[in-house]
C-alpha positions as CSV (number, residue, x, y, z in Angstrom):
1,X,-20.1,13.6,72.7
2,X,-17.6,11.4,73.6
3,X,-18.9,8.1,72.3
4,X,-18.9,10.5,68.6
5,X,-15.3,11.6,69.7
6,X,-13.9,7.4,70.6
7,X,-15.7,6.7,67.0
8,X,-13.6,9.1,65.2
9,X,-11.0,8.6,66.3
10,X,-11.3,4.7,65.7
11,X,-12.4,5.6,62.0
12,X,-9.1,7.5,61.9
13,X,-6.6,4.7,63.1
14,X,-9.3,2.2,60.7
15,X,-8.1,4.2,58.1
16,X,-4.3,5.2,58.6
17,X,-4.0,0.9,59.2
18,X,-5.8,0.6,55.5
19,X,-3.5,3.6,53.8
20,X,-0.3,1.7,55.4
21,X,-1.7,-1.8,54.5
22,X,-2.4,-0.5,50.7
23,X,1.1,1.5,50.8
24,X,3.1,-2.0,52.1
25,X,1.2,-3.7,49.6
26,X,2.2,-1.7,47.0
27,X,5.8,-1.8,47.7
28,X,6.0,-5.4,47.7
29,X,3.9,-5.3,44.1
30,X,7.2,-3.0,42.9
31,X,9.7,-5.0,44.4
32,X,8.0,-7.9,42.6
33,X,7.6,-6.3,39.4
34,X,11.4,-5.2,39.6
35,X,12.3,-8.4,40.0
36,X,10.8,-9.8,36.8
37,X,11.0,-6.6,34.9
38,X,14.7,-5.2,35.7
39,X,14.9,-1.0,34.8
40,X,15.5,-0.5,31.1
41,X,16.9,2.3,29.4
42,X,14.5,3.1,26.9
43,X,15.8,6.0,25.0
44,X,18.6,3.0,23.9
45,X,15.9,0.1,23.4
46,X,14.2,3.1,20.9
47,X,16.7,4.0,19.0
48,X,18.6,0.3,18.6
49,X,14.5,-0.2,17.5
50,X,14.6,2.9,15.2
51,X,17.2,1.3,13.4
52,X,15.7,-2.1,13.3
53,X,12.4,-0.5,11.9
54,X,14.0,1.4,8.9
55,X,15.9,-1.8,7.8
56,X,13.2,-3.9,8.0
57,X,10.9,-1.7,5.7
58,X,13.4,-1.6,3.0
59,X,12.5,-4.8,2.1
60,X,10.4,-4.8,-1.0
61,X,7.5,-7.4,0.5
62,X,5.1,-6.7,-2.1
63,X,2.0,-9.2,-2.2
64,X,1.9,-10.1,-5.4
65,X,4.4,-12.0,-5.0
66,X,4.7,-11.4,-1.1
67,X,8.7,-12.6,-0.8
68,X,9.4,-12.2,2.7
69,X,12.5,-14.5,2.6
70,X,15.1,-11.8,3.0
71,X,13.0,-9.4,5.3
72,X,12.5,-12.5,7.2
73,X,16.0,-13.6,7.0
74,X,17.1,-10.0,8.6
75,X,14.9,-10.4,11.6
76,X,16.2,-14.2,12.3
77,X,19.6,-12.6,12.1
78,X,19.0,-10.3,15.0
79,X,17.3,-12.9,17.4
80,X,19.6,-15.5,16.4
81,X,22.9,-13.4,17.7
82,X,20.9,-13.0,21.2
83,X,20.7,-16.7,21.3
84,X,16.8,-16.9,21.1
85,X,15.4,-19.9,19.7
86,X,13.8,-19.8,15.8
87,X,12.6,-21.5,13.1
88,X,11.8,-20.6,9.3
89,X,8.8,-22.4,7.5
90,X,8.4,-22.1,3.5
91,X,5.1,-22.6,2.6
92,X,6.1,-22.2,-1.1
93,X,9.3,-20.3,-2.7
94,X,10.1,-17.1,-0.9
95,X,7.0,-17.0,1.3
96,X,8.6,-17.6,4.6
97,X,7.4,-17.8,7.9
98,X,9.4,-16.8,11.3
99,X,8.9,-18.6,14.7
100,X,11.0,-17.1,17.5
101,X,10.6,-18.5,21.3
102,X,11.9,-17.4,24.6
103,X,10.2,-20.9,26.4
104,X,8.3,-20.8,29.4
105,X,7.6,-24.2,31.9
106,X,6.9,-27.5,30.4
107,X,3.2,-27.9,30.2
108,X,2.1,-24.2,30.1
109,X,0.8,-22.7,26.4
110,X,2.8,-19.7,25.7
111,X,1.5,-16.1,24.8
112,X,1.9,-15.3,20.4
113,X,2.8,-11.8,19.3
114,X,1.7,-12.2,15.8
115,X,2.5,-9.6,13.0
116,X,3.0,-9.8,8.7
117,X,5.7,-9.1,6.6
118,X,3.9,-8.8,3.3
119,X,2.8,-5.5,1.9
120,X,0.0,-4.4,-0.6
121,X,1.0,-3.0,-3.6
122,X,2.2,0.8,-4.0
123,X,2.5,3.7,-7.0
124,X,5.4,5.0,-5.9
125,X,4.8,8.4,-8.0
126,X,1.9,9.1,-5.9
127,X,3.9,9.4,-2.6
128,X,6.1,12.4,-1.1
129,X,9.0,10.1,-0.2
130,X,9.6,6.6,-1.5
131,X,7.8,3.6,-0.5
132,X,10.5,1.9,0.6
133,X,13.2,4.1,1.7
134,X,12.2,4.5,4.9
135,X,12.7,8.2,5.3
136,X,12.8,9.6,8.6
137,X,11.2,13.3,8.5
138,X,9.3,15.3,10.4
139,X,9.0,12.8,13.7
140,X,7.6,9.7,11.1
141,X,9.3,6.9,9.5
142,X,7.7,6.9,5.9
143,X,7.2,3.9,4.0
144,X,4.9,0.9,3.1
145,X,4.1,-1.2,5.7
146,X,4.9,1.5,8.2
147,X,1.6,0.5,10.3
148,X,0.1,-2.7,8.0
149,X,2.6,-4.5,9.7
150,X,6.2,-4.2,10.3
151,X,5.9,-1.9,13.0
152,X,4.2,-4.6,14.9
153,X,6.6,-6.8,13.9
154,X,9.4,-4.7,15.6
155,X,7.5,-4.1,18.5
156,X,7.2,-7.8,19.1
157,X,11.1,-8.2,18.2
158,X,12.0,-5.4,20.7
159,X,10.3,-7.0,23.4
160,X,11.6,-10.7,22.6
161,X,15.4,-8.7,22.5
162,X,14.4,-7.3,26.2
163,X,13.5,-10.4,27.9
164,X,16.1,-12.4,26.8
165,X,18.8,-9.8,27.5
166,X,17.3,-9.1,31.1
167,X,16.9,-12.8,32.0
168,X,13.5,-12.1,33.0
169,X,11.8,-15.5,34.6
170,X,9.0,-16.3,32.8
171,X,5.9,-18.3,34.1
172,X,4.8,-18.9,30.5
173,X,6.9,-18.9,27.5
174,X,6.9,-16.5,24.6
175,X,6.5,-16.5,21.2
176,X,7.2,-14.2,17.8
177,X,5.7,-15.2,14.5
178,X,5.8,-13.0,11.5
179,X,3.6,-14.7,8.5
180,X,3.9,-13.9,5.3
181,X,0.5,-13.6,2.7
182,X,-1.6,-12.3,4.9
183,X,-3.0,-9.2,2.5
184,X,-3.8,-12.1,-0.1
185,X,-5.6,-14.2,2.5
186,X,-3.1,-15.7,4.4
187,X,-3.3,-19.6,2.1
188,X,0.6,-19.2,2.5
189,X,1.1,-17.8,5.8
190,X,-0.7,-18.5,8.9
191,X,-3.5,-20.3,7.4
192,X,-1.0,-22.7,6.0
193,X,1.0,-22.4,9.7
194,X,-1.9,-23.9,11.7
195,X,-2.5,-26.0,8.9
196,X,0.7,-28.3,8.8
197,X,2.9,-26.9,11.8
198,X,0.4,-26.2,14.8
199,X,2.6,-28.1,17.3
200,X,5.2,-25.2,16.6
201,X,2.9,-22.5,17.8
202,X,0.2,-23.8,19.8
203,X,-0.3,-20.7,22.2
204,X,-2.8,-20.4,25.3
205,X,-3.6,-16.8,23.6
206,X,-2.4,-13.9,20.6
207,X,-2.0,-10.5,20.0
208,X,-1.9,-9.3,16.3
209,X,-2.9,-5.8,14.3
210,X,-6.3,-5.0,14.1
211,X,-6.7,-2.5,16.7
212,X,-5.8,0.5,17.9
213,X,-5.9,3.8,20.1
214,X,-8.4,6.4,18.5
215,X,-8.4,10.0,19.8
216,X,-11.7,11.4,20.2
217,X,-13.4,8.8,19.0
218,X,-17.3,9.5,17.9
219,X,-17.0,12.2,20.1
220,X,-15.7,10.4,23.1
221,X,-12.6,13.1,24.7
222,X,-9.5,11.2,25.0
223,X,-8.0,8.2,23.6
224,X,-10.2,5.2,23.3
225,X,-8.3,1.8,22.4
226,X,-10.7,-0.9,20.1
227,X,-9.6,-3.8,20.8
228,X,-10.7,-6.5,18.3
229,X,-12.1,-9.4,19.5
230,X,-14.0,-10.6,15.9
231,X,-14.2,-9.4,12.5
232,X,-15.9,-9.5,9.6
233,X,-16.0,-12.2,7.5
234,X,-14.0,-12.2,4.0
235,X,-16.5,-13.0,1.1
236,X,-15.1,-12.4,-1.9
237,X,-17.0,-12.5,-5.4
238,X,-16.3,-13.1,-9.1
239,X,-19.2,-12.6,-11.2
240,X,-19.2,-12.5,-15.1
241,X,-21.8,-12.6,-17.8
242,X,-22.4,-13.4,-21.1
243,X,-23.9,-11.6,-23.6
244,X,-23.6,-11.1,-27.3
245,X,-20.2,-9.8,-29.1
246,X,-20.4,-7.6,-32.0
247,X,-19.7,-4.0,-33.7
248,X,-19.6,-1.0,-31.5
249,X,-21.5,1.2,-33.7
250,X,-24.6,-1.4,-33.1
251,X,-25.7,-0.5,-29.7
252,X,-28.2,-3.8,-28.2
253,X,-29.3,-4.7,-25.6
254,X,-27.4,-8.1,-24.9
255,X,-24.5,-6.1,-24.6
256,X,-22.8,-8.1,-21.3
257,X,-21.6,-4.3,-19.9
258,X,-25.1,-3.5,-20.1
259,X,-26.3,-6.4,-18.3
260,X,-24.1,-6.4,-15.7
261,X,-23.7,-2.5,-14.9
262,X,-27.7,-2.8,-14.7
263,X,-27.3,-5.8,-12.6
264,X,-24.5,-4.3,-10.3
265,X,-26.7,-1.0,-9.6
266,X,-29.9,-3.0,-8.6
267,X,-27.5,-5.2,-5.8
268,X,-25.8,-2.2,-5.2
269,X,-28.5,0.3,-4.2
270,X,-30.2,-2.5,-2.0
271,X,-27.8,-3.1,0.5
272,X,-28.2,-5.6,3.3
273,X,-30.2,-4.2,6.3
274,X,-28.9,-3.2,9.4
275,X,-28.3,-5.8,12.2
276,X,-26.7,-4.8,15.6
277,X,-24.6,-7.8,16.6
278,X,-23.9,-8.6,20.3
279,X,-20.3,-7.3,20.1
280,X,-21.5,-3.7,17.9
281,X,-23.8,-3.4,20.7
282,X,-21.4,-4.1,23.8
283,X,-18.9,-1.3,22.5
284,X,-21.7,1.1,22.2
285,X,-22.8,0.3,25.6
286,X,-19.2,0.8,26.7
287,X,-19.3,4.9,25.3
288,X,-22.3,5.8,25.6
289,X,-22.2,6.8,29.3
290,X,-19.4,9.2,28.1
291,X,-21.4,10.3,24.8
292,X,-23.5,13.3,25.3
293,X,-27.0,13.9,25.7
294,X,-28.9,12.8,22.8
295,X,-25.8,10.4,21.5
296,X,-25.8,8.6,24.7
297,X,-29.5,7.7,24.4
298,X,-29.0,6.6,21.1
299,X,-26.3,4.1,21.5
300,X,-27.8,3.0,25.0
301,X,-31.2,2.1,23.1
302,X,-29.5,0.6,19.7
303,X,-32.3,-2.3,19.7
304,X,-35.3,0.2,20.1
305,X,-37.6,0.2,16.8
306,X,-36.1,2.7,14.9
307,X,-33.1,3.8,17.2
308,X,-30.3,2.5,14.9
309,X,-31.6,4.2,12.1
310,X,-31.5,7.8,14.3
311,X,-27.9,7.0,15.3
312,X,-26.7,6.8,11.8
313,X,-28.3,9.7,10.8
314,X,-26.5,11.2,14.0
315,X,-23.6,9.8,16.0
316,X,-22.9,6.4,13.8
317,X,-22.8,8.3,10.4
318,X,-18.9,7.4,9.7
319,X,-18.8,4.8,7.3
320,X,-16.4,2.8,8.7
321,X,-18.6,2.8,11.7
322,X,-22.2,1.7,9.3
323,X,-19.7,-0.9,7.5
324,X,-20.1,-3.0,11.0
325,X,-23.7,-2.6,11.6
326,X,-24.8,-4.7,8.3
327,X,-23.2,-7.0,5.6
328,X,-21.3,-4.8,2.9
329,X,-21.2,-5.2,-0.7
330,X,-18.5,-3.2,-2.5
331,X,-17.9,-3.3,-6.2
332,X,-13.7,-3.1,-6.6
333,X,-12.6,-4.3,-9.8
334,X,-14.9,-4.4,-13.4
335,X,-13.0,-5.8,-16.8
336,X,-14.9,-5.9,-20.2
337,X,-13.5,-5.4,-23.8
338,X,-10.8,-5.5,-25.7
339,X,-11.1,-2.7,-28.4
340,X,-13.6,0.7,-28.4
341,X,-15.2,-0.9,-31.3
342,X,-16.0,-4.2,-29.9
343,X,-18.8,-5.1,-28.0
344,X,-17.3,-7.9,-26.0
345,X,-18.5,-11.0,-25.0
346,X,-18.4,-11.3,-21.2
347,X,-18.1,-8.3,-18.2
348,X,-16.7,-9.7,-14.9
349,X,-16.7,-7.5,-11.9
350,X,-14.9,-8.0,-8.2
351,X,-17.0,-7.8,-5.1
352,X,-15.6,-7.4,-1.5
353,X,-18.6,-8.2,0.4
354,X,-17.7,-8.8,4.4
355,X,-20.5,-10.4,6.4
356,X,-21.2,-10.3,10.2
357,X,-20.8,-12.9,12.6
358,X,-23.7,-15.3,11.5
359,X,-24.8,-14.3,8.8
360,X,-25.8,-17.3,6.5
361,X,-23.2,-17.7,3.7
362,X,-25.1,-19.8,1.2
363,X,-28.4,-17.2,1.8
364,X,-26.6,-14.4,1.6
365,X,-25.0,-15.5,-2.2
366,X,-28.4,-16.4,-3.0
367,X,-30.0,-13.4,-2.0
368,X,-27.2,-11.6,-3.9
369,X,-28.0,-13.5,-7.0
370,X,-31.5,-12.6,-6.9
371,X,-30.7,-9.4,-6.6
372,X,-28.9,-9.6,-9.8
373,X,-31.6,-10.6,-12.0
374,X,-32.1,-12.5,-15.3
375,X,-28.7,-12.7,-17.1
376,X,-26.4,-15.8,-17.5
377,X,-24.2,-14.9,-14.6
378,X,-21.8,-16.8,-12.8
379,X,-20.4,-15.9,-9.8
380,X,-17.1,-17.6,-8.4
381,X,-15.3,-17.9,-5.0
382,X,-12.3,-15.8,-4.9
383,X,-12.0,-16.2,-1.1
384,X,-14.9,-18.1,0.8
385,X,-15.9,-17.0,4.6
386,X,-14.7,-19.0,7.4
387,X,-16.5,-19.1,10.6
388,X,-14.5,-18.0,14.2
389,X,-15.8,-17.8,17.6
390,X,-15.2,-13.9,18.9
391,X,-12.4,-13.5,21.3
392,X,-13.4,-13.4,25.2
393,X,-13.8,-9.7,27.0
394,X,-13.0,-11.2,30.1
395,X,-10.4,-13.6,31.2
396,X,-7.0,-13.1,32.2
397,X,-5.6,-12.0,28.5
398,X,-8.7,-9.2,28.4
399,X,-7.7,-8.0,31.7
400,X,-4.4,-7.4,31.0
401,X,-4.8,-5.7,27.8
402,X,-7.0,-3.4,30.1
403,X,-4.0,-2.8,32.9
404,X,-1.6,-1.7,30.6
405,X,-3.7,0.7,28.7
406,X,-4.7,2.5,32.3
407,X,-0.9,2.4,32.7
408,X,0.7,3.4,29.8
409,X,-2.0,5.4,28.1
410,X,-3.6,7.6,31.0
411,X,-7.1,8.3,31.0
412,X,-7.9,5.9,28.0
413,X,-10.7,3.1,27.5
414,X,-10.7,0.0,26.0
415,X,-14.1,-1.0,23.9
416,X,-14.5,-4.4,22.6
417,X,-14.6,-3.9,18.6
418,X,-14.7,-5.7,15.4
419,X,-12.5,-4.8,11.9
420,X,-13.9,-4.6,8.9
421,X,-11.2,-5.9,7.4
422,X,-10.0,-9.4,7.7
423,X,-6.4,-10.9,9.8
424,X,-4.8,-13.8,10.0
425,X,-6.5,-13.5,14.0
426,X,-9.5,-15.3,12.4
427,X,-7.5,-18.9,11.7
428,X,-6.2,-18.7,15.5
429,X,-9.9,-17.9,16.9
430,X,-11.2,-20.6,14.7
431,X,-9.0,-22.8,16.8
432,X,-10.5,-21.8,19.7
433,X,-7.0,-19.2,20.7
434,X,-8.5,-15.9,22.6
435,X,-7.0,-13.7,19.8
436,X,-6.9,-10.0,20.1
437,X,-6.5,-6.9,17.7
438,X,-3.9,-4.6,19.9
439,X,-1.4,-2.5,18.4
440,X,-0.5,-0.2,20.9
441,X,-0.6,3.3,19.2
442,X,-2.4,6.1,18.8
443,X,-4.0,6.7,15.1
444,X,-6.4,9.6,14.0
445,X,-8.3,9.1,10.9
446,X,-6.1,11.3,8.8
447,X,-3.2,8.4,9.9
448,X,-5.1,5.5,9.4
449,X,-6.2,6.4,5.8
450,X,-3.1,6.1,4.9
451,X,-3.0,2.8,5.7
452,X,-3.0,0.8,2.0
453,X,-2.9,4.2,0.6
454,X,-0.2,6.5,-0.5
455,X,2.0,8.0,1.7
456,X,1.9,5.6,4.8
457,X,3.4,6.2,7.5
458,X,4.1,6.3,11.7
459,X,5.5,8.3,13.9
460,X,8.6,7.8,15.7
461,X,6.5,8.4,18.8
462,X,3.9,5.7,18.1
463,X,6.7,3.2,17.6
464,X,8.4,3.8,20.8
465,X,5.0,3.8,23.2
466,X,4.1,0.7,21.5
467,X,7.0,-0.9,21.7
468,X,6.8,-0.1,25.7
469,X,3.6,-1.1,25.7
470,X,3.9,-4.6,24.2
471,X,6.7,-5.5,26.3
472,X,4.8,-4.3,29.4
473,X,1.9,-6.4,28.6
474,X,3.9,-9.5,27.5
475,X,5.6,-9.2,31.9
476,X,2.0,-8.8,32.9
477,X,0.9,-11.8,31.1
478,X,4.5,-14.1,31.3
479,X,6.5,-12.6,34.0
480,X,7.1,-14.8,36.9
481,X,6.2,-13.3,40.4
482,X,4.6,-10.7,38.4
């Protein structure tokens, strides 16, 4: 008895020693951290940001054309008065690119905060308030560009205002770059940045859009952030054909429409097959302990015979969730005629295809021309796919995109994902820049189809956590003695 007695009581003083070793230890972390990261009075940083936000989106950035030289203009103004360093690259009249840095030591690559200042297009008769008044109602700021990508952009701004104004020592140096062109491609913007000015950028690592939290995603409770680490690849089509002009009240069978709406519903109804790339398959490893019984079979067992078929049927069925599990084709744009009477001589039609991470460019557009059939088509570039290594999941950026979601955002995980859609992310990674999609905000689906759709918008909430968030992991990644 007293040999069990002198052990528990050792055990006891082993682990009062540990709980005062961990308590000094995490005293010294705060003093540390309070050093580099001096108390802030948010509710002011937010609503000095508020303001910033509203301004910014009043700029008309539409792309076509994609002017960004007054909205960039306004955000130099602000960053210049705080006496932080910037620069202003035209690529051609009124696309205008801003770099702003806050540097870091000589010889260490600093951390990018990447956003866009271009917009898509709008009907402004379709929306509740107009696109580019910036209403604030109901908690939301309301315009275009509210999430694709100014809000990014002020996020980044706020967080370059903070460290500068706070004299926080840095460890690595910080940069802001807001591109223009990006939703034409990005030929103008940061494409045409790494291009002809790398040496002005040149970071060890990025964060852009591209990613975001997602409450309850495919069933998982909470708030899980998809952070993008690849995307798929931009592959954009022209095809036309030729047939034979004539009267419209001589219906024949070389009619180009003809041809080519028979030719678009053969390729359209065959679409590529599934194929579960390494990244799909890591994030679906990631859930599907937290998926229920059968969903968390399912997703565990993606590359059993058949599997990936059930989970469509079942857990995968969103689209948005198929679109990464196989190369897409999607018919967007069709133009033939030029009277109801006329049979015209050529029909062209649009295709967005996006292709996963190696898939074969020149076999897919052959395949795709196959599938079209006899016909004199042509098919044309609009925008060719470029290749790009996926981002790391582990390394020192990775892990501190995953401390700052378990600090800011409580209870939420962080799943390696890839977009859909393309970013100017893809020209960084092809440079061999860890580049990640993190927007730190929390979007459900009715939110996020707004986005290049009517009515966009973001709450005034999701623009102050963000903002918090970005600056909190900009001092875990920068901050000296952090």
């Amino acid at each position: 008895m007293m040999h069990r007695h002198n052990s528990a009581v050792r055990y006891r003083r082993a682990v009062i020693a540990f709980a005062a070793a961990v308590i000094a230890l995490s005293a010294s972390a705060r003093s540390s951290f309070a050093q580099t990261a001096p108390q802030i009075d948010w509710n002011k940083v937010d609503s000095e940001a508020l303001d910033y936000f509203r301004a910014y989106l009043r700029f008309d950035t539409t792309n076509p054309p994609g002017n960004t030289a007054a909205a960039i203009a306004y955000l130099k103004t602000i960053l210049d008065k705080e006496g932080i360093a910037t620069e202003t690259f035209e690529s051609k009249p009124g696309m205008v690119t801003l770099v702003a840095r806050i540097p870091g030591p000589a010889g260490v690559k600093p951390l990018l905060l990447m956003s866009h200042a271009d917009v898509v297009p709008t009907v402004a008769a379709n929306w509740t308030h107009h696109p580019f008044d910036a209403d604030l109602k109901d908690g939301y700021v309301w315009a275009r560009g509210a999430i694709d990508n100014k809000a990014h952009g002020i996020m980044a701004l706020m967080t370059m205002l903070a460290l500068k104004r706070n004299g926080v020592a840095l460890r690595r140096g910080v940069e802001m770059m807001v591109n223009p062109d990006e939703e034409a491609g990005g030929d103008n913007g940061a494409t045409w940045m790494v291009n002809n000015h790398w040496d002005a950028i040149d970071p060890a690592f990025a964060f852009n859009e591209g990613g975001e939290g997602a409450p309850d995603w495919l069933g998982v409770a909470g708030t899980t952030f998809l952070v993008a680490v690849s995307e798929k690849r931009v592959n954009w089509l022209h095809v036309s054909v030729r047939g034979k002009g004539g009267h419209g009240s001589v219906p024949k069978p070389d009619n180009p429409n003809l041809i080519l709406i028979n030719a678009l519903h053969r390729l359209l109804e065959n679409q590529p097959p599934i194929r579960i790339t390494q990244i799909f398959a890591d994030a679906m490893d990631s859930v599907a302990p937290l998926e229920p019984f059968p969903a968390s079979f399912e997703l565990a067992h993606l590359d059993w015979p058949g599997m990936a078929q059930v989970a469509v049927a079942g857990v995968l069925s969103p689209y948005n969730i198929q679109a990464l599990m196989r190369d897409t084709i999607s018919l967007t744009m069709l133009n033939a005629g030029i009277k109801v009477n006329v049979v015209p001589t050529v029909a062209e039609a649009g295709l967005d295809c996006r292709l996963l991470p190696g898939t074969d460019a020149d076999a897919f557009l052959k395949h795709l021309r196959e599938q079209l059939g006899a016909g004199n088509f042509k098919i044309d570039y609009i925008q060719r796919p470029d290749d790009a290594p996926p981002s790391p999941t582990s390394g020192e950026a990775w892990d501190a995109i995953n401390r700052v979601v378990a600090s800011d955002f409580k209870g939420a995980v962080v799943v390696p994902w890839m977009t859909t859609g393309g970013t100017d992310s893809r020209v960084l990674r092809a440079k061999g820049v860890p580049s990640y999609g993190f927007v730190p905000v929390i979007l459900d689906s009715v939110e996020l189809a707004r986005i290049h759709g009517d009515d966009e918008r973001l709450s005034v909430e999701n623009l102050n956590r963000g903002i918090k968030a970005t600056y909190d992991l900009t001092i875990d990644l920068c901050a000296a003695q952090h």
